[in-house]
C-alpha positions as CSV (number, residue, x, y, z in Angstrom):
1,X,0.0,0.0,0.0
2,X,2.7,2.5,0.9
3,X,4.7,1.8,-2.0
4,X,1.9,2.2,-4.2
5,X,1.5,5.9,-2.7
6,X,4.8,6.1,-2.8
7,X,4.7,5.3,-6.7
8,X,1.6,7.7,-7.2
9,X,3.1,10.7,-5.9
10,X,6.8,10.2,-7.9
11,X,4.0,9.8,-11.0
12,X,2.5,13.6,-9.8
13,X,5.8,14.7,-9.1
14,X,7.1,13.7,-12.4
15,X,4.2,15.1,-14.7
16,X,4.4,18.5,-12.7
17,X,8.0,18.8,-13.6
18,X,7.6,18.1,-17.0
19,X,4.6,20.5,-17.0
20,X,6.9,23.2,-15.7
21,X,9.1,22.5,-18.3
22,X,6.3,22.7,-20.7
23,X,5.4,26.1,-19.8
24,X,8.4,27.2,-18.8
25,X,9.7,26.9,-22.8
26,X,6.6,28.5,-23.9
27,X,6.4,31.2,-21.2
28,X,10.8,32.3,-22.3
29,X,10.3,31.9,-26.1
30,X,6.8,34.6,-25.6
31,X,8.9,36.6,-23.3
32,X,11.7,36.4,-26.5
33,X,9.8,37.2,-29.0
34,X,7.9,40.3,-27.3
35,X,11.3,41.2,-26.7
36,X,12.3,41.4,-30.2
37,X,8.8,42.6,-31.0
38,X,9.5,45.5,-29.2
39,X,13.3,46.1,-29.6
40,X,13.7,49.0,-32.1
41,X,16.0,48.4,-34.9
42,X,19.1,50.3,-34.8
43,X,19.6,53.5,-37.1
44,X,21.6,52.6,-40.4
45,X,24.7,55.2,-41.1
46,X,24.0,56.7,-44.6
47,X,25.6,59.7,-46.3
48,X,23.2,62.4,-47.3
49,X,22.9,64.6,-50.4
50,X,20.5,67.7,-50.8
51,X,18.1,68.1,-53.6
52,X,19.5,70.9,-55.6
53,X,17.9,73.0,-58.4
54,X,21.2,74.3,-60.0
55,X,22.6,75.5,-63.7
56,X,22.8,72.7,-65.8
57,X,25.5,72.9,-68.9
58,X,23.9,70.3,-71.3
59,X,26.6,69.2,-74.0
60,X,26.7,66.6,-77.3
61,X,29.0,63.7,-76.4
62,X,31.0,62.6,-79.3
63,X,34.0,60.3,-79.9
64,X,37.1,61.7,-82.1
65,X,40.4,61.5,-83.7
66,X,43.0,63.9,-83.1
67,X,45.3,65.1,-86.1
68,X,47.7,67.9,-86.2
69,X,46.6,71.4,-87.7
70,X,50.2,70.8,-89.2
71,X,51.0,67.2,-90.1
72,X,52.6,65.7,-93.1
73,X,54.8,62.5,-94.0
74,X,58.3,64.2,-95.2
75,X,58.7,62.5,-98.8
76,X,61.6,63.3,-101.5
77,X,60.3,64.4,-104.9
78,X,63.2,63.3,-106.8
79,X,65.4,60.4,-106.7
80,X,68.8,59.9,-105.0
81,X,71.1,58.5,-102.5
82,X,70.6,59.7,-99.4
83,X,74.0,62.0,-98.2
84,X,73.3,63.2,-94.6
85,X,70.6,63.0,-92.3
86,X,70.6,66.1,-90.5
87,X,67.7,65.4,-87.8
88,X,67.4,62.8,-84.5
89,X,63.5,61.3,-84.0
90,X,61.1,63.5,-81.5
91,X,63.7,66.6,-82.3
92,X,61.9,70.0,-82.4
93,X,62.7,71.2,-86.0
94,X,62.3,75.0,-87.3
95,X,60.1,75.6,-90.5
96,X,63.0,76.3,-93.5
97,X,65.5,73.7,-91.9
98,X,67.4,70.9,-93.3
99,X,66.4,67.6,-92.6
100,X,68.1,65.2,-95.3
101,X,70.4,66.1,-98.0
102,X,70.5,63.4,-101.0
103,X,73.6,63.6,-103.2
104,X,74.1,66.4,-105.2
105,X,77.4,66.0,-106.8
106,X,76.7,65.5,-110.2
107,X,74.3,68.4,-110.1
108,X,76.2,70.9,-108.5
109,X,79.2,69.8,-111.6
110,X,76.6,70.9,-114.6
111,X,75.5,74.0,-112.6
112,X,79.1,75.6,-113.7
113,X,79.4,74.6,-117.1
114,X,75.4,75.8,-117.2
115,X,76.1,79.0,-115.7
116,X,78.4,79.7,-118.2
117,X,77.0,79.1,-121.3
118,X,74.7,81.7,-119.7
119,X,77.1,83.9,-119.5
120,X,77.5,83.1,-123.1
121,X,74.2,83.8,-124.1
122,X,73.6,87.1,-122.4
123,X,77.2,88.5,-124.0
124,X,76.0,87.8,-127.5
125,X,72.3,88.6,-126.6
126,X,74.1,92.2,-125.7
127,X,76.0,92.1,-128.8
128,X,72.7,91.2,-131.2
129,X,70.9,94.0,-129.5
130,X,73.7,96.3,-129.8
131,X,73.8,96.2,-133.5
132,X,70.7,95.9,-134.3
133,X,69.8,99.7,-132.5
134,X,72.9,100.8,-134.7
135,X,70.9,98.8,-138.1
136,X,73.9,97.0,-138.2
137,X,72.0,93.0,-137.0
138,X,69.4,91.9,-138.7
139,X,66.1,91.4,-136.5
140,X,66.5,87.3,-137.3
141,X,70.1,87.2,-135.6
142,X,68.8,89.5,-132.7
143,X,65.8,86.8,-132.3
144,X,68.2,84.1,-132.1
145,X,70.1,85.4,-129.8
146,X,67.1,86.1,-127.7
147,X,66.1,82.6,-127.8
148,X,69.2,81.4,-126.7
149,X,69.1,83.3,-123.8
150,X,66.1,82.3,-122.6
151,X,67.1,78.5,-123.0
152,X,70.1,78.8,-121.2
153,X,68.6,80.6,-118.4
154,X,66.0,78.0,-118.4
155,X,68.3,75.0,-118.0
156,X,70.0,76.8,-115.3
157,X,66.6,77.2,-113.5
158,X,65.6,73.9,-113.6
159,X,69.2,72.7,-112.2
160,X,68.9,74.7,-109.5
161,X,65.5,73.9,-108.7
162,X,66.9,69.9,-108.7
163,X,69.7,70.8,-106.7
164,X,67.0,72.3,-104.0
165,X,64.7,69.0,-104.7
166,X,67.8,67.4,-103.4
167,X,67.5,69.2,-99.5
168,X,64.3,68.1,-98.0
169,X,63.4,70.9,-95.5
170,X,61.0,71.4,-92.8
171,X,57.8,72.9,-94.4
172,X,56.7,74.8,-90.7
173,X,57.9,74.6,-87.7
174,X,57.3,70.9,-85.6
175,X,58.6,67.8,-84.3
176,X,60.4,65.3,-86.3
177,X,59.5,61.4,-85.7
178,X,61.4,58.0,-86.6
179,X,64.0,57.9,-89.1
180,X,62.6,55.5,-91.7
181,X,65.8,56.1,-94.2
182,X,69.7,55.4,-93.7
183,X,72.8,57.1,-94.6
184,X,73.2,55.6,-98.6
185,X,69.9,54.1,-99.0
186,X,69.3,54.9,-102.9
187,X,65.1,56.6,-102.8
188,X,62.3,56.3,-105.3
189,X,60.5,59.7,-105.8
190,X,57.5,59.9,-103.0
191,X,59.5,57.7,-100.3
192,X,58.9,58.7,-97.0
193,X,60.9,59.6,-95.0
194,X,59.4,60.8,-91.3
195,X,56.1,61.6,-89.9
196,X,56.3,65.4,-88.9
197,X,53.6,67.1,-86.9
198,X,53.4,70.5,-85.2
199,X,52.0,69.4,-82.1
200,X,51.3,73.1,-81.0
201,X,47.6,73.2,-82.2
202,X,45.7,70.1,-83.0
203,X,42.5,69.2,-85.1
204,X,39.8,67.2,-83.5
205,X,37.6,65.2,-86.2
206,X,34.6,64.1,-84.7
207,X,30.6,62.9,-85.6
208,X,27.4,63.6,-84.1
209,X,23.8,62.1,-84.8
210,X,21.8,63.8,-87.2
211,X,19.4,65.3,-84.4
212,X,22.0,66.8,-83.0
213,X,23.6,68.8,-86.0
214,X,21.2,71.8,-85.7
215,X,23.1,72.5,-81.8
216,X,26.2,72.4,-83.2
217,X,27.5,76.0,-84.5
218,X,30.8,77.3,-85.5
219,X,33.0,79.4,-83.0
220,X,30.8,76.9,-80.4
221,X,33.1,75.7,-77.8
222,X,34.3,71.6,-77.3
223,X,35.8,69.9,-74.7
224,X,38.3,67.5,-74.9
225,X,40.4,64.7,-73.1
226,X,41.4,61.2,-73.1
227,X,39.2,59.8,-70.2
228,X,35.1,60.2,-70.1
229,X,34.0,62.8,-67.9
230,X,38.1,64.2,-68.1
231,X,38.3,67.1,-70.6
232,X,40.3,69.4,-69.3
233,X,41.0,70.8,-73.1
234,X,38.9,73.3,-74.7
235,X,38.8,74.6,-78.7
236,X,36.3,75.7,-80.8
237,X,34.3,74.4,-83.3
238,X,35.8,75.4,-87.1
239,X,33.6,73.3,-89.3
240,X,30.8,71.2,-90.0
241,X,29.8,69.1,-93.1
242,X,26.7,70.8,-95.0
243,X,25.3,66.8,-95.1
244,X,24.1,64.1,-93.2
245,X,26.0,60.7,-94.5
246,X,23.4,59.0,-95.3
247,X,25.2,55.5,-94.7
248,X,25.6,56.3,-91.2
249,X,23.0,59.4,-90.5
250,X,25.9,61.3,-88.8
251,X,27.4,64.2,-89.6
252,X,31.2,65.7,-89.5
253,X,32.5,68.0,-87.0
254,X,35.8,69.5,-86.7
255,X,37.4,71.2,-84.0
256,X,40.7,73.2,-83.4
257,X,42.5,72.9,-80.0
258,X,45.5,75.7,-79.9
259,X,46.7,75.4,-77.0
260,X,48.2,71.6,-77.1
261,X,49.6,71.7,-73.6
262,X,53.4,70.2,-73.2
263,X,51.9,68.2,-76.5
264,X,49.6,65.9,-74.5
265,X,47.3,64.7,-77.3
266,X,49.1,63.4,-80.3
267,X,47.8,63.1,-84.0
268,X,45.8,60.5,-84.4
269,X,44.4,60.1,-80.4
270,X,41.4,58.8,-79.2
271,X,39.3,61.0,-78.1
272,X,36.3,61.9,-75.7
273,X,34.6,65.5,-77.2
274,X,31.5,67.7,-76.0
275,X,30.0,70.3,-77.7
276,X,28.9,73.1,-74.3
277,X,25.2,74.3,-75.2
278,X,24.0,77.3,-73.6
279,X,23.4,76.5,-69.8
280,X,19.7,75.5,-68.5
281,X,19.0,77.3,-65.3
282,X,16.9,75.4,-61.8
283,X,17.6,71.9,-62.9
284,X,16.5,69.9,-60.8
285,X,19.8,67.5,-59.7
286,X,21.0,64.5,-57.1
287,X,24.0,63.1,-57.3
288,X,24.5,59.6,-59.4
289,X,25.1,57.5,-56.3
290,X,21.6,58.3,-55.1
291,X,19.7,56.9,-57.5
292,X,19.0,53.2,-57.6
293,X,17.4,51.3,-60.6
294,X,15.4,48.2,-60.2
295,X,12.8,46.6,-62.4
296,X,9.9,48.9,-61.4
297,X,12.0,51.8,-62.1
298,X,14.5,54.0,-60.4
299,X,14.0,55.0,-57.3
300,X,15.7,57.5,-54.1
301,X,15.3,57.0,-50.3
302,X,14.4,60.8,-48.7
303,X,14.9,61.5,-45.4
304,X,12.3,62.7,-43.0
305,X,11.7,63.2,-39.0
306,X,9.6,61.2,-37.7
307,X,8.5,61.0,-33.5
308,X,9.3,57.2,-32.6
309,X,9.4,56.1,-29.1
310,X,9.0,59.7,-28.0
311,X,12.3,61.0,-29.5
312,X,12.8,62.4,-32.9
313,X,14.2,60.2,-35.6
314,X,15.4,60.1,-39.1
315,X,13.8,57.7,-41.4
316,X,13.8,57.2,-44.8
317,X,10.7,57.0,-47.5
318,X,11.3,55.0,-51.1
319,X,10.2,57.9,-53.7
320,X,10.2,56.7,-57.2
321,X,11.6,59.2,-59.4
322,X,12.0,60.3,-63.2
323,X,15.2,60.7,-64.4
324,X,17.1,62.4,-67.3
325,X,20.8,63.8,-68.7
326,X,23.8,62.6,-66.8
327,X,26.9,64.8,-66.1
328,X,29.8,64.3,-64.3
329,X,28.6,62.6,-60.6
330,X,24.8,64.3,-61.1
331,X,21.9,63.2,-62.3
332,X,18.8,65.6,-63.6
333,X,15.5,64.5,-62.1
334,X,12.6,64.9,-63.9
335,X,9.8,64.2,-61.3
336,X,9.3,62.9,-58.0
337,X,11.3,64.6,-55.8
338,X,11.3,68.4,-55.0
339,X,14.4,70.9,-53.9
340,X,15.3,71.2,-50.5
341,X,15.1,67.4,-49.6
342,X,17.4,65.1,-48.5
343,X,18.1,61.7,-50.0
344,X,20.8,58.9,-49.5
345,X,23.7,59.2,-51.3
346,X,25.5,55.9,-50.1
347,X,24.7,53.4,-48.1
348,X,20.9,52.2,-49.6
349,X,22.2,48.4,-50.1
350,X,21.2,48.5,-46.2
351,X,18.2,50.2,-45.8
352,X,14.3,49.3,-46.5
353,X,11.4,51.6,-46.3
354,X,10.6,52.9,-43.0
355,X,14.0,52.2,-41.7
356,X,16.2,54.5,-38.6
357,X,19.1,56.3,-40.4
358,X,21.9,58.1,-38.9
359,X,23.6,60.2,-41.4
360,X,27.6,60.4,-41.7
361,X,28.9,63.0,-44.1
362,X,32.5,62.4,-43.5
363,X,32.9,61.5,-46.8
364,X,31.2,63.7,-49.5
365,X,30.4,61.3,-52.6
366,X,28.6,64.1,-54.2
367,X,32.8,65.2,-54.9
368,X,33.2,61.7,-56.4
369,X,32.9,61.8,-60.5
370,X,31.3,58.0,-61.2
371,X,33.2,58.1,-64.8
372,X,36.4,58.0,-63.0
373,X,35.5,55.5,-60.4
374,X,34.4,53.2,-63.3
375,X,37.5,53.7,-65.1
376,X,39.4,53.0,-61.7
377,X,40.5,56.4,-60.6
């Protein structure tokens, strides 16, 4: 009997503990999850960016090819050996100067015996004209004589002239390239010799769409450089073909650059050009980083206060937004957002609608140009 009490009561003692247990779990994971339920998330740091409404300087984007305003490939017009070279390559060369001097021995032989038969020729050209103002010559002999004259003279001419066909000489002022000659090398007429290019002003041949020709104006300024959203040269717009081509329904633009600093761009560069337009005023702008594209669209966080928990908080709003032109790090916006707000301008891979923000300006990415951080700079 008292074993069987003694049974029953470990039995009650056994199913009240594990009742305990029981509600003990599901009494601590209540108490956990009200606690979470009522923890407040904490604020995200974000860098902010004000809405601006700023002067926008809209442009025509355009890829081009440098050449030099001055730029040939030196070339003999007469055949020869070649004597002397007188240059060394990337040497700065002065317009009249002489470059490469082909053998002239043979020519400069004939010039004497040529110079004196026109010596000859002008003693009895004298000598005809003499007599025949004294009606001593007869008009056929003075004629003669005349012709001779002329002939000689001629032959001397066109000696001289191949004697200078022999010097090749800077045609303006520039720098000389690679020797593509040596010292005895016999030349065909129209060989070339070096690339020479005055590096001082350069030439920017570029295309635009056909939409775009009617912006385009001469004396209109460019810029230029090597790197997207880089242009630190300007020049001015000198031409423009009067046609569309209608292969390619683009049409021809050229530029002069005249200030070719320490010769930075070199014939034949590629080349990042915009054509400045007249400058929009209150243009609505954020910076590039703000705005976040996803398949319904592209879309900004704004900042606004909001009373939480009795305190004052920031918190941000998703605002879907229009956008249009690009330049440099800012963005126009068309619609959705006005001036004078606030929006994230890093930090949104974080952040949901509704979320605590706590904003860290530290680092102002509305300073960073996103041309050069894609190009690694």
């Amino acid at each position: 009997m008292k074993r069987r009490i003694v049974v029953s009561l470990v039995f009650i003692l056994a199913v009240g503990l594990c009742a305990g247990l029981i509600w003990f779990n599901f009494f601590r994971d209540k108490m956990i999850q009200n606690f979470f339920a009522n923890m407040q998330q904490p604020a995200q740091v974000v860098s902010a960016a004000k809405v601006e409404a700023k002067t926008w300087t809209p442009g025509v984007s355009a890829i081009g090819t440098a050449r030099a305003a001055n730029g040939v490939e030196l070339a003999f017009e007469t055949a020869g050996i070649v004597k002397e070279i007188r240059f060394k390559a990337n040497q700065s060369i002065k317009a009249g100067e002489v470059l490469v001097q082909l053998d002239d021995t043979v020519e400069r032989a004939d010039i004497q015996d040529v110079q004196a038969n026109v010596k000859t020729a002008e003693s009895n050209f004298d000598r005809a004209k003499t007599l025949s103002s004294r009606g001593y010559g007869t008009e056929a002999n003075f004629d003669q004589a005349s012709a001779l004259l002329a002939a000689a003279r001629s032959r001397l001419a066109r000696l001289q002239a191949t004697i200078e066909q022999k010097a090749l000489k800077a045609p303006f002022s520039g720098v000389i390239g690679i020797s593509r000659v040596d010292i005895g090398q016999y030349l065909q007429p129209g060989t070339v010799i070096a690339s020479f290019q005055d590096l001082a002003s350069m030439k920017v041949d570029f295309t635009v769409p056909e939409q775009a020709a009617s912006k385009i104006k001469l004396g209109q300024e460019v810029r230029v450089g090597m790197m997207e959203g880089d242009l630190p040269f300007t020049g001015k717009v000198t031409g423009k073909d009067p046609r569309v081509d209608p292969k390619t329904r683009l049409v021809s633009v050229q530029a002069l650059i005249e200030d070719n600093k320490d010769g930075a761009i070199l014939p034949g560069q590629f080349l990042h050009v915009e054509a400045v337009l007249p400058p929009e005023p209150n243009v609505i702008t954020v910076p590039q980083t703000a705005v976040i594209t996803s398949l319904y669209g592209d879309y900004v966080y704004t900042i606004e206060q909001q009373e939480k928990a009795g305190q004052q908080v920031q918190v941000v709003k998703q605002v879907f937004v229009k956008t249009g032109r690009r330049r440099g790090g800012s963005l126009e916006v068309l619609s959705g957002i006005e001036p004078g707000q606030q929006v994230v301008a890093s930090g949104q891979n974080k952040l949901q609608a509704g979320a605590t923000v706590k904003i860290d300006n530290s680092i102002d990415v509305t300073k960073f140009d996103t041309t050069k951080l894609a190009n690694g700079q």
